[in-house]
C-alpha positions in Angstrom: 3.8 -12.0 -11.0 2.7 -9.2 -13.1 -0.8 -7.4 -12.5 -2.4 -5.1 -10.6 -3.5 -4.9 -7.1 -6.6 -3.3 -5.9 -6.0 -2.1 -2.6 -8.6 -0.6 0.3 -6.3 1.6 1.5 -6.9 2.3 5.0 -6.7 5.8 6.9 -3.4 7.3 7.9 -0.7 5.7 5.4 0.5 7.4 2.4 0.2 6.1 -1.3 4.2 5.7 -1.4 4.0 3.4 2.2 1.4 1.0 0.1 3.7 0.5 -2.3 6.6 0.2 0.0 4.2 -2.7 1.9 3.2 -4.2 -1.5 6.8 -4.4 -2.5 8.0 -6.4 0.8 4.7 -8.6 0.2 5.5 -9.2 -3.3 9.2 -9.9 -3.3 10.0 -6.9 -6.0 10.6 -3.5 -6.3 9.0 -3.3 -9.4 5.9 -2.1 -8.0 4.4 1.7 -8.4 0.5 3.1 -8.2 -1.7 4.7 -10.1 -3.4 8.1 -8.5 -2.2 9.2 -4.9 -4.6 9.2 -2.0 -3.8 11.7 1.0 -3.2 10.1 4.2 -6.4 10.5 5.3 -8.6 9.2 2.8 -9.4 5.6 2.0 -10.8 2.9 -0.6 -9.5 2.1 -4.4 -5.4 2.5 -5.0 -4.3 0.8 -7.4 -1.0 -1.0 -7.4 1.1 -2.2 -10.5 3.5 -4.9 -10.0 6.1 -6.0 -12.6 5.3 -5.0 -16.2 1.9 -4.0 -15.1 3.3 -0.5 -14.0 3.6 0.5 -17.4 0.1 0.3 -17.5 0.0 3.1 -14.8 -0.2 5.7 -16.8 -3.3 5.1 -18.2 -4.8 4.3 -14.7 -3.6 7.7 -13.3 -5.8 9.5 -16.5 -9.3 7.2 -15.6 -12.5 8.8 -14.0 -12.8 8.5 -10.5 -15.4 8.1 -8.0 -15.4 9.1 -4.3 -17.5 9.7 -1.2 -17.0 12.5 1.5 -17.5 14.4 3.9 -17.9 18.1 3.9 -18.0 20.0 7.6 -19.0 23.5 6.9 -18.2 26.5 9.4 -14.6 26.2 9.6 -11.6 26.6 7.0 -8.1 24.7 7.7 -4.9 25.3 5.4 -5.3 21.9 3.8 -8.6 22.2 3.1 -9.3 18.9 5.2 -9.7 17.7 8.6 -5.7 16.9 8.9 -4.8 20.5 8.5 -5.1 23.7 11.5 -8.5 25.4 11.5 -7.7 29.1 10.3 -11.3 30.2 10.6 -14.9 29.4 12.2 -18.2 31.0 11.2 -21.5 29.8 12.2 -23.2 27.8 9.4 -26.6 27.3 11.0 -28.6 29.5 9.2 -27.7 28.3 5.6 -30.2 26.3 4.0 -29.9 22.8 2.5 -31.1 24.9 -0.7 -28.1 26.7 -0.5 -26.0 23.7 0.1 -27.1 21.7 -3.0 -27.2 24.8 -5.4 -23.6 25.8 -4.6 -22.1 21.9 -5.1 -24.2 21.7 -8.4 -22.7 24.8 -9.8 -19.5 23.1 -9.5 -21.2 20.1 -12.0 -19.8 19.9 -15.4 -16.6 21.1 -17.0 -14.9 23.5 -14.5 -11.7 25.4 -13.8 -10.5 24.2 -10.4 -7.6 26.0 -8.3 -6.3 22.9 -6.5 -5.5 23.1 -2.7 -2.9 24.9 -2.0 -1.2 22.1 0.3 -0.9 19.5 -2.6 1.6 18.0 -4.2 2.1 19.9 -7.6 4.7 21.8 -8.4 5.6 25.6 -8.5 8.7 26.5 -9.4 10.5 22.9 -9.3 9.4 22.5 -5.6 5.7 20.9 -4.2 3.3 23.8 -3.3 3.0 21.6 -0.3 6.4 22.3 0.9 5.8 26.1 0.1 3.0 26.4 2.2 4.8 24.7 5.1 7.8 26.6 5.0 5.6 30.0 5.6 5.2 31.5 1.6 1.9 32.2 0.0 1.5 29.9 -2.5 -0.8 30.9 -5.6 -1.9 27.6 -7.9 -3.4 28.4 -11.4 -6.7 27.0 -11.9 -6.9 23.8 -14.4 -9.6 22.8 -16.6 -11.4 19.5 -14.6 -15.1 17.5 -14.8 -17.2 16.7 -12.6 -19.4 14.2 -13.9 -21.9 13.6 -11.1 -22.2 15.0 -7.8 -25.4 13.7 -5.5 -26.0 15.5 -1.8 -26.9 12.0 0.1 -27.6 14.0 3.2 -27.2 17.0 5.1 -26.5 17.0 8.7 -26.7 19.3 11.3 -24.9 18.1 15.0 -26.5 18.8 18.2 -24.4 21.8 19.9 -22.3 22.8 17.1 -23.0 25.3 14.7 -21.7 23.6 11.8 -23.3 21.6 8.5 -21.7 18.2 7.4 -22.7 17.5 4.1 -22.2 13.8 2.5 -21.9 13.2 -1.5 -20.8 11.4 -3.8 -19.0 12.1 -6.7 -17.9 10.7 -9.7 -14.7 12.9 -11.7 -12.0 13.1 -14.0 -8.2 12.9 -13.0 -6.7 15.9 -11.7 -10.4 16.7 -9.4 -9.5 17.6 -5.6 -12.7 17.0 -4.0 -10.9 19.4 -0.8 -11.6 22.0 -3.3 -14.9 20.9 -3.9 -15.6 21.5 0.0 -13.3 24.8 -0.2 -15.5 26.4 -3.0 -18.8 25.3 -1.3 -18.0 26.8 2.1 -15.9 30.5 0.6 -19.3 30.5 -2.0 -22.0 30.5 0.9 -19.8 32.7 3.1 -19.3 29.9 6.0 -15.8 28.5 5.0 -15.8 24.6 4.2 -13.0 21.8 4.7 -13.8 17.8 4.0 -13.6 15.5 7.2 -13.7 12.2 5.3 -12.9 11.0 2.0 -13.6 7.2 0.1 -12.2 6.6 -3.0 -15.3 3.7 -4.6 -13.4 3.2 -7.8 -10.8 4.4 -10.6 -12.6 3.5 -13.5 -13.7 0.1 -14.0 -12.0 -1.0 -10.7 -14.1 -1.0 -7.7 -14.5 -1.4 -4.0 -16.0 -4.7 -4.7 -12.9 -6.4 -6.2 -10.2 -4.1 -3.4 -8.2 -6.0 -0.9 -7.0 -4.9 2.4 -3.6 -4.8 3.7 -4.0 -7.6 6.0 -5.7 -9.6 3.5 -2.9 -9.0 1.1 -0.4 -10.5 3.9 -2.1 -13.6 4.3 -1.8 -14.3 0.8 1.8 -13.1 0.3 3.6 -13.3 -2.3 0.9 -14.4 -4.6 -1.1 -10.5 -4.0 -1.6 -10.1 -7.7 -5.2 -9.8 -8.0 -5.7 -8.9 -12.0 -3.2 -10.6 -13.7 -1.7 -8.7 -16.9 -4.2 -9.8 -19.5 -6.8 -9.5 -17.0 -5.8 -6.2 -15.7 -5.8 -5.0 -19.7 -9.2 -6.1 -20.4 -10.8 -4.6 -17.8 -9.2 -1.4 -18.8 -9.3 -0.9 -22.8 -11.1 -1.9 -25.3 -9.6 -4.9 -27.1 -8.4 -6.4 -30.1 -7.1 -9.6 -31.4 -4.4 -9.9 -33.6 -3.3 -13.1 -35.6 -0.8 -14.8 -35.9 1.1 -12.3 -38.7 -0.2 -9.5 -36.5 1.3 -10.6 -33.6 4.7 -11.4 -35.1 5.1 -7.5 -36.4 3.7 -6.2 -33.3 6.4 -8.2 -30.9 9.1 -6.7 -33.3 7.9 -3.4 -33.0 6.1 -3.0 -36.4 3.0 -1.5 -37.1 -0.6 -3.5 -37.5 -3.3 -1.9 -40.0 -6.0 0.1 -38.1 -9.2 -1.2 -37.3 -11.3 2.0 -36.4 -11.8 1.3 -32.4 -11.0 4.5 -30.8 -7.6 3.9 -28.6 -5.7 3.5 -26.6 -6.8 -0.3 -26.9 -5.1 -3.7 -25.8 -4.3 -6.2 -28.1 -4.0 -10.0 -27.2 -2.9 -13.1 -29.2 -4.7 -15.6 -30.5 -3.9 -17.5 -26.7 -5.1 -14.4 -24.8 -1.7 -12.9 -23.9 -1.5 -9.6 -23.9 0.9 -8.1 -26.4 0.4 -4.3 -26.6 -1.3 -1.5 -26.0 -2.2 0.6 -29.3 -3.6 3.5 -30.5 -4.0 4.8 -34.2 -2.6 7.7 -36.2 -1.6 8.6 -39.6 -3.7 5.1 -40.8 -1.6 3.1 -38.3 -2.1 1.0 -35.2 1.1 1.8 -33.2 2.1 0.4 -30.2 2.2 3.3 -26.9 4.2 0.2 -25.2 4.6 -3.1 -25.4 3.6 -6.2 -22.8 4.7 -9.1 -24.5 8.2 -10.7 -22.9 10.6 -10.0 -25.4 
């Protein structure tokens, strides 16, 4: 049983409780995942089981696309719906003009101060922790992309002066779409928090293939939804090495390059995946290696 899971991860559980469910499921504790969701958000986690953690790593560094939520008229410390609102200002008046020029000027390659109630570390302890213990917590600002952001509508509730704004966005590892509804909000003077967040894929792995948590205990233990070789394909380019090849590659050795830009998976002539690659210095070198020994 080695593979990855995609999970819908439902509202209110943490990334680590997933895996503490998927490891009871699957009878091992050999199980990790690849890009944390806050409790409140949902949609794509995905979960390595057995040798298919190792391939983790280059999960956690894929695009990523979400849809959310952004209320805005009121700023909270978390920059989200679960944290205290520490501000209100009426919204009314600003236009959806407004609205879509300040989320497009945060389009392309930006540098992004991450919510101060997140899980990166200052100092050897989470900024989270900070925060919650009282101290003013000041995060540097880190080169991210957003690829696509769309406005798919902008709504204005009966009664309350506020604006909730639904998008979609599609961005590289290391985004915090809080921020994205923090920046809006302090840019058109209003203060901005997001009140719902849906992850819709992590790179090539979508809603579409994602399984719930009640769906994964009714087929316990077999929850492995991409199997290894599977899992690899759908996440690298590939390459097939012969029968030579695959012998130096088990033993560690190094296979002549090929010219496919890497990291990439190479399989055996039977479709087993034995490797992941990536070449240097007129090598293909394995980054780690799949094949039992």
């Amino acid at each position: 049983m080695d593979g990855l899971i995609v999970v819908d991860k439902p509202a209110g559980m943490t990334s680590h409780d997933v895996v503490a469910r998927i490891r009871r499921l699957a009878k091992t504790r050999r199980v990790g995942h690849g890009g944390t969701l806050d409790p409140m958000a949902t949609g794509v986690l995905i979960i390595g089981v057995n040798r298919a953690t190792r391939l983790l790593t280059y999960v956690i560094g894929s695009r990523k696309s979400y849809t959310a939520t952004i209320r805005l008229g009121q700023t909270t410390v978390t920059d989200d719906a679960e944290g205290e609102v520490t501000a209100t200002t009426p919204a009314g008046a600003v236009t959806d003009e407004a609205i879509r020029a300040g989320l497009a000027a945060q389009v392309g390659e930006i540098d992004q101060v991450p919510s101060a109630v997140s899980a990166i570390k200052i100092n050897g302890q989470r900024a989270y922790k900070r925060v919650r213990e009282g101290e003013a917590v000041e995060i540097p600002a880190r080169r991210i992309t957003v690829f696509q952001l769309d406005v798919l509508d902008i709504r204005r509730p009966e009664g309350a002066d506020v604006v909730d704004v639904d998008i979609d966005v599609t961005c590289s590892s290391g985004t915090y779409i809080r921020a994205i509804a923090r920046d809006l909000g302090a840019g058109l003077g209003v203060g901005g928090h997001l009140t719902a967040l849906r992850r819709t894929a992590v790179g090539e792995m979508t809603l579409d293939a994602a399984a719930t948590l009640p769906q994964l205990e009714e087929r316990a233990p077999d929850v492995v939804g991409l199997p290894l070789a599977e899992a690899a394909r759908r996440a690298f380019p590939q390459r097939t090495a012969t029968a030579e090849e695959t012998r130096v590659l088990r033993h560690g050795g190094p296979l002549s390059p090929v010219g496919i830009d890497g990291p990439y998976a190479v399989f055996d002539e039977s479709g087993e995946v034995l490797a992941i690659v990536s070449e240097r210095g007129g090598r293909a070198r394995a980054e780690i290696v799949l094949a039992p020994a």
